[in-house]
Wavefront OBJ file of the C-alpha trace (Angstrom):
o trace
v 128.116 -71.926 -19.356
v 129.150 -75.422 -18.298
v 125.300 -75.532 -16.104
v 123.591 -75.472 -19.020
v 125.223 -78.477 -20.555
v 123.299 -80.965 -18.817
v 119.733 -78.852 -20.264
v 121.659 -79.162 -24.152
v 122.202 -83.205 -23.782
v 118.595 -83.338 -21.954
v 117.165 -81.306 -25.070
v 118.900 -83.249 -27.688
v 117.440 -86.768 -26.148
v 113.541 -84.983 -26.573
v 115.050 -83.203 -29.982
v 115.243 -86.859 -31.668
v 112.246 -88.165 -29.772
v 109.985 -84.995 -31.087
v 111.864 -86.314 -35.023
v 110.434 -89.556 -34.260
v 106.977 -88.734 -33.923
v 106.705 -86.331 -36.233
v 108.793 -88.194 -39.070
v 105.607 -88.896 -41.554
v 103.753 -85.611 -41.926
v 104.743 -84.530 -44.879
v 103.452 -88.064 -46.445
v 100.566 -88.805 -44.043
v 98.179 -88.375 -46.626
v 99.910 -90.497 -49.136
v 100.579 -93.378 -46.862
v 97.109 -93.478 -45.595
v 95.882 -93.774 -48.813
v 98.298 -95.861 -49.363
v 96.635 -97.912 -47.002
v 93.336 -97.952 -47.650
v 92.456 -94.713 -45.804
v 89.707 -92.690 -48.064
v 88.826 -89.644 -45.998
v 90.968 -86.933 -44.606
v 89.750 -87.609 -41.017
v 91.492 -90.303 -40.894
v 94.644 -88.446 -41.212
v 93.389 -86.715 -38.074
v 93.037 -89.551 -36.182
v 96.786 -90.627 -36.674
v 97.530 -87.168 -34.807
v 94.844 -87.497 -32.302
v 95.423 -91.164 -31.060
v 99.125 -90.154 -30.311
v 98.077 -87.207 -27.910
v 94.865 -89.140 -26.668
v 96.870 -91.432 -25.280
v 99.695 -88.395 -23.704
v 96.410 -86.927 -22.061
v 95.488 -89.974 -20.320
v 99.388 -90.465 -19.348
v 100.972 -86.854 -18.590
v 99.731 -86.575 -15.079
v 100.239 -90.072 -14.382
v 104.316 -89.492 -15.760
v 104.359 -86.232 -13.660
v 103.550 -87.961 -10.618
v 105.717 -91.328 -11.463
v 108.679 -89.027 -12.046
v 108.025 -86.903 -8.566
v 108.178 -90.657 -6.645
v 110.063 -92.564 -8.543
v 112.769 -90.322 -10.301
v 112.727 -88.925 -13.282
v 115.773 -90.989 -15.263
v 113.991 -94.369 -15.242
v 110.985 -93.115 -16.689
v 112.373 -91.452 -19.632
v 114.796 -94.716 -20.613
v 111.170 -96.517 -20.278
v 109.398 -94.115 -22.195
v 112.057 -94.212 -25.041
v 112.497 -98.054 -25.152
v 108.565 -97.540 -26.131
v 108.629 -95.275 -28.678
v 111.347 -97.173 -30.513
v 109.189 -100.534 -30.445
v 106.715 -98.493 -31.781
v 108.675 -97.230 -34.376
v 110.046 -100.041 -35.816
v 106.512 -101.474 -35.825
v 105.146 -99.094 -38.020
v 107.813 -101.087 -41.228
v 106.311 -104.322 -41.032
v 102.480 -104.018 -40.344
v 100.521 -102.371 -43.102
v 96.805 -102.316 -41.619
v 95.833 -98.672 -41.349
v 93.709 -99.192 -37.853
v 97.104 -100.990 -36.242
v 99.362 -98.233 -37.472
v 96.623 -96.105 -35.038
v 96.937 -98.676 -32.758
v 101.306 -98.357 -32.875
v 100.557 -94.874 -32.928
v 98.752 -94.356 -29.584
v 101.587 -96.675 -28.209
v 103.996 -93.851 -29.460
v 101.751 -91.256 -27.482
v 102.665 -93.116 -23.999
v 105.992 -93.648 -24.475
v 106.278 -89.461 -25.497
v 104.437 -88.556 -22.354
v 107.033 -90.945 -20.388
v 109.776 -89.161 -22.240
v 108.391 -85.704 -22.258
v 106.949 -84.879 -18.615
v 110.068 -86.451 -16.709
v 112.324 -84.280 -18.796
v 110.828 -80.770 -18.747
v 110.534 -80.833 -14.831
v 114.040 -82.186 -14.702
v 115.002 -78.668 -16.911
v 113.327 -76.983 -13.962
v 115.025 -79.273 -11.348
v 118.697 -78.349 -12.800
v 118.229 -74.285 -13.348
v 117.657 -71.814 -10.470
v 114.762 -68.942 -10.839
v 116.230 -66.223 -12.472
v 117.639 -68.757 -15.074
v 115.128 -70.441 -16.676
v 114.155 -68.122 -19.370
v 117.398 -68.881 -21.162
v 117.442 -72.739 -19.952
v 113.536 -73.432 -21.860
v 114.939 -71.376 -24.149
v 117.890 -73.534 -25.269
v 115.487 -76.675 -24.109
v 112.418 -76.144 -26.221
v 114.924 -74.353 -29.361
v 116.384 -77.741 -28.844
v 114.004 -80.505 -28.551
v 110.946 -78.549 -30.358
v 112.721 -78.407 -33.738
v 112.315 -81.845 -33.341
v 109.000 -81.361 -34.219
v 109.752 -79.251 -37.659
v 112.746 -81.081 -38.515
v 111.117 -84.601 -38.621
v 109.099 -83.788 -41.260
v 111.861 -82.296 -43.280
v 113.994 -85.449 -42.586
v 110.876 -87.755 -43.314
v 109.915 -85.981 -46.752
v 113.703 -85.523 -47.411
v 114.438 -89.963 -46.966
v 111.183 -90.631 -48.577
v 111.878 -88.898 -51.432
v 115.497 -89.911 -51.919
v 114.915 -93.729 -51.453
v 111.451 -93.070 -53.921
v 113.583 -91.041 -56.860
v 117.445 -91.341 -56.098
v 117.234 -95.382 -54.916
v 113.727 -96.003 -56.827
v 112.247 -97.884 -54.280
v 108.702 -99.028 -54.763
v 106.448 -96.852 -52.438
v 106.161 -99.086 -49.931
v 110.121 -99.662 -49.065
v 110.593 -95.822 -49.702
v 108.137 -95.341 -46.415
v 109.597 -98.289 -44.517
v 113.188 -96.674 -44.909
v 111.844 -93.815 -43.009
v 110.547 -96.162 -39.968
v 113.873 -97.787 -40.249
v 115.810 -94.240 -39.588
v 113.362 -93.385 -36.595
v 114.204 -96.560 -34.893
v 117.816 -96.628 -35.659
v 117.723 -92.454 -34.010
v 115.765 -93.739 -31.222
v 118.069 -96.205 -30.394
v 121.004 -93.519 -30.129
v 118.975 -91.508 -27.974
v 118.380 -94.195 -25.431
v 122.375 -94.544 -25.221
v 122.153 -90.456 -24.526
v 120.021 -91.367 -21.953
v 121.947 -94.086 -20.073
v 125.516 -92.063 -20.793
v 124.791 -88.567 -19.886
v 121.633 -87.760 -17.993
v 121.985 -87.892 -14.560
v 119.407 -86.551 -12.112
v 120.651 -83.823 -9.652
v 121.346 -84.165 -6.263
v 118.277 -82.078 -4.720
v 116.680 -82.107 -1.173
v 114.810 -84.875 -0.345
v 111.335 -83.920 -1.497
v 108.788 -85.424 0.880
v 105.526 -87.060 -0.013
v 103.017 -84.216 -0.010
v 99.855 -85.030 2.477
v 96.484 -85.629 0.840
v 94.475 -86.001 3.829
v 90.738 -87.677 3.060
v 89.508 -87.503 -0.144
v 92.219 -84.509 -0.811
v 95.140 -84.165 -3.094
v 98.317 -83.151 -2.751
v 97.681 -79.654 -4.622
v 94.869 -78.615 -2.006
v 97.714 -78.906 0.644
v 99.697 -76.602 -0.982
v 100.068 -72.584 -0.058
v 99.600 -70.858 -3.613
v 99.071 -67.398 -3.809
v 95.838 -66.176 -5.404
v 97.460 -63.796 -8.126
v 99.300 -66.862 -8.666
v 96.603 -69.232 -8.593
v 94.467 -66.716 -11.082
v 98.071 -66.968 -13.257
v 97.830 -69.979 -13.749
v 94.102 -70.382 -14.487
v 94.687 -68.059 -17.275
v 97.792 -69.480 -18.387
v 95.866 -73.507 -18.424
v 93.608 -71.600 -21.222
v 96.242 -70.397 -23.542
v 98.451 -73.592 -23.359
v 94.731 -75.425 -24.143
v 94.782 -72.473 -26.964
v 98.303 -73.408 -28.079
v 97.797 -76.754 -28.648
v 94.305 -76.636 -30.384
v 95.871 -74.220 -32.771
v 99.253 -75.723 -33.245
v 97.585 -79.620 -33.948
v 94.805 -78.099 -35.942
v 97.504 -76.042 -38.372
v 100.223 -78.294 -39.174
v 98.312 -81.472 -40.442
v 95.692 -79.512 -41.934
v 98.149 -77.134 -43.822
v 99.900 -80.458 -45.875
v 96.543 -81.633 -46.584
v 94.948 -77.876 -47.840
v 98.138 -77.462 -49.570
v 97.761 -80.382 -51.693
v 94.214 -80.017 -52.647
v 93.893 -76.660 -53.060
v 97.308 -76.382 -55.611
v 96.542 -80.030 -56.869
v 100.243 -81.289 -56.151
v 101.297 -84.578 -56.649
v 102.182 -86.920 -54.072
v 106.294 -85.776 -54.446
v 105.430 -82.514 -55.271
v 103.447 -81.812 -51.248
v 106.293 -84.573 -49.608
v 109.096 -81.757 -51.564
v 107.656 -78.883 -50.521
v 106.401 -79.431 -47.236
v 109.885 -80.737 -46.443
v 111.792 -77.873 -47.915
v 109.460 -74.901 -45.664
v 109.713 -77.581 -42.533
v 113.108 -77.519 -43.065
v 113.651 -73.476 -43.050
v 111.029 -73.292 -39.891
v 113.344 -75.539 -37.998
v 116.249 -73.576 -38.455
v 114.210 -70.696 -37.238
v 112.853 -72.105 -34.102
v 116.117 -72.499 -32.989
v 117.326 -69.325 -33.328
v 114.394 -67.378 -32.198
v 113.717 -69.567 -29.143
v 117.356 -69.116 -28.396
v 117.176 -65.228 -28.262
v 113.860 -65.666 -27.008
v 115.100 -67.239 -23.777
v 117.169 -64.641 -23.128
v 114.422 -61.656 -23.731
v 112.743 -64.172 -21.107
v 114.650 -63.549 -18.134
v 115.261 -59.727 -18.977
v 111.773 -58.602 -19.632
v 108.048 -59.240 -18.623
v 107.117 -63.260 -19.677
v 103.228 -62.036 -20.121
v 104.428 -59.368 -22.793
v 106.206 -61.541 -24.501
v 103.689 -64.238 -24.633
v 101.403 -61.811 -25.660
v 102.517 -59.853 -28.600
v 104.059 -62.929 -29.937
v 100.781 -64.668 -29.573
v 98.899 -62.148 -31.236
v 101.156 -61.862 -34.211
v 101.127 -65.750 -34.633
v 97.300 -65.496 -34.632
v 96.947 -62.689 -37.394
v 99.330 -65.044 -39.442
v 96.839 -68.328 -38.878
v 93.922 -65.798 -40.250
v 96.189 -65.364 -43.470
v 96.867 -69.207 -44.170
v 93.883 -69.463 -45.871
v 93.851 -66.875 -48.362
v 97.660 -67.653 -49.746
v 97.582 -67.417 -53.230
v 100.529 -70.185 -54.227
v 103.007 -72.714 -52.104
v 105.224 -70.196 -51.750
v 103.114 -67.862 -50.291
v 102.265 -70.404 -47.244
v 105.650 -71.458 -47.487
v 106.281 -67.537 -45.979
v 103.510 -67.680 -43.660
v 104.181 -71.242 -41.949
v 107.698 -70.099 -41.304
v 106.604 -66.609 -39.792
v 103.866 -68.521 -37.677
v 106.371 -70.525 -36.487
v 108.799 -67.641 -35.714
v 106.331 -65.830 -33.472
v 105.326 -69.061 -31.623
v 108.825 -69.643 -30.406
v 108.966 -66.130 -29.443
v 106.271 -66.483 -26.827
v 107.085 -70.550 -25.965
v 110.403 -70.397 -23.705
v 108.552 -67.244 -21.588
v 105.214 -69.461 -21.082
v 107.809 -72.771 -19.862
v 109.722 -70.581 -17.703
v 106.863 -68.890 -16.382
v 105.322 -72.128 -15.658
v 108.206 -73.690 -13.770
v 108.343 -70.546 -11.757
v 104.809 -70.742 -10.605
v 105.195 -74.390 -9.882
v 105.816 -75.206 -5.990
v 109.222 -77.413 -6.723
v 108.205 -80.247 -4.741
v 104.815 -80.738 -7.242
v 107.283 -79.681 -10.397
v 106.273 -83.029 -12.305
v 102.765 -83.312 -11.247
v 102.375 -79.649 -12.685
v 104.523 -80.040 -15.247
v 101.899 -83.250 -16.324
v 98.722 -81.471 -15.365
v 99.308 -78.632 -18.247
v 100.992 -81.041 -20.796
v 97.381 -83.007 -20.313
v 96.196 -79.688 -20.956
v 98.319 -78.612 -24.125
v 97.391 -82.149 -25.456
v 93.618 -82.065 -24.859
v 93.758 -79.173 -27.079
v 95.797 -81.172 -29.540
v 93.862 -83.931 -29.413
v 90.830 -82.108 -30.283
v 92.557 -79.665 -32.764
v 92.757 -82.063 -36.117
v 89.533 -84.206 -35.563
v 87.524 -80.527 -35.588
v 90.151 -79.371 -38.241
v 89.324 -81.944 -40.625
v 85.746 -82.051 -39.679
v 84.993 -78.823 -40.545
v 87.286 -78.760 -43.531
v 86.040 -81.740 -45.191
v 82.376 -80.972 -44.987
v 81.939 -77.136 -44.018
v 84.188 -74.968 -45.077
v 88.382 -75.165 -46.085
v 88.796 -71.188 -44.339
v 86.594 -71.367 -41.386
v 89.335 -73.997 -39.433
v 91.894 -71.704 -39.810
v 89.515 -68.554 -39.146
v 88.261 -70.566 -35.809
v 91.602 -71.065 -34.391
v 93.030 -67.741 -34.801
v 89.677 -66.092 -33.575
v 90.367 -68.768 -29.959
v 94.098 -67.565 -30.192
v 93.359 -64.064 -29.547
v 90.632 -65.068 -26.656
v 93.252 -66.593 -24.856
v 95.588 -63.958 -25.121
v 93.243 -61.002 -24.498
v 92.009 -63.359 -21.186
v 95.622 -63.598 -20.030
v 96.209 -59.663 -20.509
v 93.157 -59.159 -18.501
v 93.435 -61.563 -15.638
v 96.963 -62.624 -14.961
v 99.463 -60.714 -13.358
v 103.378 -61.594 -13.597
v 104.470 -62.498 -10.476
v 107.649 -61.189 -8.811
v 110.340 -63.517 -7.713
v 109.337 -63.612 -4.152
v 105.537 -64.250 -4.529
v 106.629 -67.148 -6.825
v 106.087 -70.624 -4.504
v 108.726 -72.181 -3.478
v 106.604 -74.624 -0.963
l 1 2 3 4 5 6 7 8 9 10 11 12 13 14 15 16 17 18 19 20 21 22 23 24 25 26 27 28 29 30 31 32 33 34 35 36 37 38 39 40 41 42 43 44 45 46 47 48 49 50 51 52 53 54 55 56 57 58 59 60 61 62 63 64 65 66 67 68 69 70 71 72 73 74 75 76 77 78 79 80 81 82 83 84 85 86 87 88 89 90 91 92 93 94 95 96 97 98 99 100 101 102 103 104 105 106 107 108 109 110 111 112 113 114 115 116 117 118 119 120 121 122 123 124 125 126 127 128 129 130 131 132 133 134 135 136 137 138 139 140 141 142 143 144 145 146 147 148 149 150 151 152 153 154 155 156 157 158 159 160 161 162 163 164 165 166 167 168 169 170 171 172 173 174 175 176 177 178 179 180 181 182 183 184 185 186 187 188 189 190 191 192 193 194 195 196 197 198 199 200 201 202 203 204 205 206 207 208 209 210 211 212 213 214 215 216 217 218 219 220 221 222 223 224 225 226 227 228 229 230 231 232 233 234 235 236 237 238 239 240 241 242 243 244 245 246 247 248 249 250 251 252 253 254 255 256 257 258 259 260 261 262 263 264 265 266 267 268 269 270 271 272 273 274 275 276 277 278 279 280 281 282 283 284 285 286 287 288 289 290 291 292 293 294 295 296 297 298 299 300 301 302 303 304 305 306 307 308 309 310 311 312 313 314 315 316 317 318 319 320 321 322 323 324 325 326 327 328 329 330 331 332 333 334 335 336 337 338 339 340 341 342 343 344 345 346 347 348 349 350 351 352 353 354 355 356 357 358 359 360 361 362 363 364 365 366 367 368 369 370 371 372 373 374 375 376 377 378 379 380 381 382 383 384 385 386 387 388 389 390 391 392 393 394 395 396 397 398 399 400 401 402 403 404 405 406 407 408 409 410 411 412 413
């Protein structure tokens, strides 16, 4: 039990990092328009800038964090984000807040990379089922719980305090800086890189890379290929969904701006609590039982729910599916981590871990600009028709042309 401490204070450094980010989605569309913003792209563009910029800065973290160490990266990468952060209260300019926001983006990719390989770098194979598990239960909630927390200070400073709008949304950039802060004395405290092997500069030859040097198995090499499409899958669908859902959920029941920031917060809220319980038992299941059946059926059930979305009949109703959709994707997200780190050769862990976060983002980035594209001026069912329809491409592809490695095909090189 005591190993896995190091993995809980890791994943409660990303856990307020993820709250950061994510802090403003259940008011996005308010404070845009707030701002001057008139069109829901927009609203997509505040998601996209923050992973356009991860995509361009994943790989470059993943290899940064294999030289360099992984510790000093994150410290940078959170110093960043709270900058950022604290920006975002005095500057009211819609195109700077994208600005502040792609700045967020590189200081979550210097935050994020470093620490998932360093996960890998503290658990043996065998073990890392339950470690993502407790990782991503951890640090993903992050990513539900923001915009409970965001909705839920908004609101109170808005109603309770009676803050004019403005302050109410600046009290909220306030808290993110002041839990950024607290995280960055986590960071400097507690995490402490392990003493490993010293892991030797891999050759790259002439015009080569380090990954053409390296001995990969081609059942694992065809694992991963099919694996890069479903994490571009997952993050497509994922980016696409959450914004979009806030957004369809207050035009198509013709809630008020507290009426989406309440109820958005209260069904983040309950989907938090849920990722971290599933993912928890889901790490387990992970080391016990096949990590492609698991991704699978979980997969699939989390697509069927996206197909739903659509045709909810009241805020309750997508209350219920959001949370279910989010169930089933924490099912299958600790086995797709683990499985990951256990194809990775351990001496490329953070260039690979960076080279399919690059990958999970590209699909993010593109997710909400097609989203809202094709929501705004084709159709409000066919985004969420689209990305379930992808979902269960990937997952048939993986069922067809990746086989689960055993332990001792997995690279070790």
């Amino acid at each position: 039990m005591r190993a896995i401490v190091p993995v809980v204070i890791l994943a409660f450094m990303t856990f307020i990092v993820n709250i950061s980010a994510s802090l403003m989605t259940p008011f996005l569309p308010v404070y845009a328009q707030f701002l001057g913003s008139m069109y829901g792209i927009d609203i997509g563009l505040f998601t996209s800038v923050f992973l356009l910029t991860r995509v361009f800065m994943n790989s470059a973290s993943g290899i940064t964090s294999d030289r360099f160490g992984r510790r000093k990266l994150i410290i940078l990468g959170i110093a960043i984000c709270t900058a950022s952060s604290l920006s975002f209260a005095f500057l009211q300019d819609w195109y700077v807040i994208l600005a502040l926001r792609a700045m967020q983006g590189i200081g979550s990719s210097m935050v994020w990379t470093p620490a998932t390989a360093l996960v890998g770098d503290m658990t043996p194979l065998g073990k890392r089922g339950y470690a993502m598990g407790v990782y991503n239960s951890i640090s993903m909630s992050g990513w539900v719980l923001g915009p409970a927390l965001g909705g839920g200070i908004q609101w109170y400073s808005r109603n309770a305090l009676v803050m004019p709008l403005l302050d109410s949304f600046r009290t909220v950039f306030y808290t993110s800086a002041v839990l950024l802060a607290f995280s960055l004395a986590l960071v400097l405290l507690f995490v402490k890189e392990p003493m490993v092997r010293s892991q030797p500069k891999p050759p790259t030859g002439e015009g080569g890379t380090a990954l053409k040097h390296v001995s990969i198995d081609t059942s694992i090499r065809r694992a991963l290929i099919a694996m890069s499409f479903l994490v571009f899958a997952f993050g497509l669908i994922v980016s696409l969904v959450e914004p979009l859902l806030v957004y369809h959920t207050q035009i198509v029941y013709g809630l008020t701006a507290d009426e989406v920031t309440s109820s958005m917060a209260l069904i983040y809220s309950v989907s938090g609590f849920f990722i971290i319980a599933v993912q928890l038992l889901a790490g387990r299941l992970a080391d016990r039982f096949s990590k492609k059946m698991m991704i699978a059926v979980s997969a699939l059930a989390a697509q069927f729910l996206t197909l739903l979305m659509p045709f909810a009949v009241n805020v309750a109703n997508i209350g219920e599916l959001i949370v279910l959709w989010y169930a089933f994707y924490s099912l299958a997200t600790p086995a797709y981590l683990a499985l990951l780190q256990d194809l990775f050769p351990s001496r490329l862990r953070g260039t690979l871990t960076g080279v399919f976060l690059t990958i999970f983002d590209f699909g993010s980035l593109i997710g909400p600009i097609a989203g809202f594209l094709i929501y705004d001026n084709f159709s409000r069912t066919l985004p969420f028709i689209m990305s379930g329809v992808i979902g269960i491409a990937t997952v048939l592809a993986l069922l067809a042309f990746a086989k689960e490695p055993k332990k001792g095909e997995i690279s070790q090189v």
